[in-house]
C-alpha positions as CSV (number, residue, x, y, z in Angstrom):
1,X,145.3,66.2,93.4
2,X,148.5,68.1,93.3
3,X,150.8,68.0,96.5
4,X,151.2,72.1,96.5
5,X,147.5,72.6,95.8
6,X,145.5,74.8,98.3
7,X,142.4,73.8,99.8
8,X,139.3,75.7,101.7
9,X,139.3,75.8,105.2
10,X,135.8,73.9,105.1
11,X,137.7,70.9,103.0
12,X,140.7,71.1,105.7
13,X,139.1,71.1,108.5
14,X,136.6,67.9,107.0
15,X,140.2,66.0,106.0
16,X,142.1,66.8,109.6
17,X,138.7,66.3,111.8
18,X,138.8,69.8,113.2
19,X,136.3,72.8,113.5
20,X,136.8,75.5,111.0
21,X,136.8,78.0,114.0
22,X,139.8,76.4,115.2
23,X,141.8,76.1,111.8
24,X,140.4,80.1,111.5
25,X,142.0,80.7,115.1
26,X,145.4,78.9,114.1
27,X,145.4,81.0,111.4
28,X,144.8,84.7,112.6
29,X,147.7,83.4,115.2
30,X,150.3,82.6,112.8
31,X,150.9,79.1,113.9
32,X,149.8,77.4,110.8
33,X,150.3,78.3,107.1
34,X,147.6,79.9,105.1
35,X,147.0,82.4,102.2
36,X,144.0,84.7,101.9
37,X,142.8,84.3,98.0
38,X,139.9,86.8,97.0
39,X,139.2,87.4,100.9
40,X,138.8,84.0,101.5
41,X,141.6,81.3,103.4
42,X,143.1,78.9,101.5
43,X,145.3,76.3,102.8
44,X,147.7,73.5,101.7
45,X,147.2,70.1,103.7
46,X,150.5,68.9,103.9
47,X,152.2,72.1,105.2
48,X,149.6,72.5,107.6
49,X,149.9,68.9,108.9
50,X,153.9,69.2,109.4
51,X,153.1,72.6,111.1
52,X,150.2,71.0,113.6
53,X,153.2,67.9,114.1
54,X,155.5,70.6,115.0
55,X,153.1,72.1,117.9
56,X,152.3,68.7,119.6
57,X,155.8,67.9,119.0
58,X,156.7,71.2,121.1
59,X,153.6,70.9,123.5
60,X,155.3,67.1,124.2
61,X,152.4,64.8,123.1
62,X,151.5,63.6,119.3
63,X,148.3,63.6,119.3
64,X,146.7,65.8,122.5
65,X,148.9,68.3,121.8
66,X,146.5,70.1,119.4
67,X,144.7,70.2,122.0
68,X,146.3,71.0,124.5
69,X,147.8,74.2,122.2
70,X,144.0,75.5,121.8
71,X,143.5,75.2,125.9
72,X,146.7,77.0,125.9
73,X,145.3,79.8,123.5
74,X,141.8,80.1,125.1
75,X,143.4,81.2,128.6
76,X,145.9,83.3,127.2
77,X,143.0,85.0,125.4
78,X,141.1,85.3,128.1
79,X,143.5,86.8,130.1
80,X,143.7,89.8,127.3
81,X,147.4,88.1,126.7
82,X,148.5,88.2,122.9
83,X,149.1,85.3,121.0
84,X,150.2,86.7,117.6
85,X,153.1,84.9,116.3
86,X,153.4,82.8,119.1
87,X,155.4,79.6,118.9
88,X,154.6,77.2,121.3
């Protein structure tokens, strides 16, 4: 498989052992990478990886901090707070 290829959400979220909800959610918020090709999300794997290092990295923990970012988002959403763009 190519390094630049693009994959569907359903086959990202199957290689990084995450929802497709969540990868969605990620998306819509601009904190990871994506492309929308005939109405439909496409990503590529690496870039998305490096970008989900990047959060954990920033919310201080490896591997909880995926987690930790989508706590983060589910209260500021329920709060009625934006998130668009956000860099955490």
């Amino acid at each position: 498989m190519f390094e630049n290829s693009y994959i569907s959400v359903n086959r990202l979220a199957t290689r990084l052992g995450l929802s497709v909800n969540y990868l969605k959610e990620l998306a819509d918020n601009g904190l990871i990478p994506s492309l929308v090709v005939n109405e439909k999300l496409r990503f590529n794997p690496s870039q998305v990886q490096d970008a989900l290092n990047r959060l954990a990295e920033k919310r201080g923990q490896k591997i909880g901090g995926v987690i930790k970012m989508r706590e983060h988002l589910l209260h500021r959403h329920k709060k009625g707070i934006s998130t668009q763009g956000e860099a955490i």
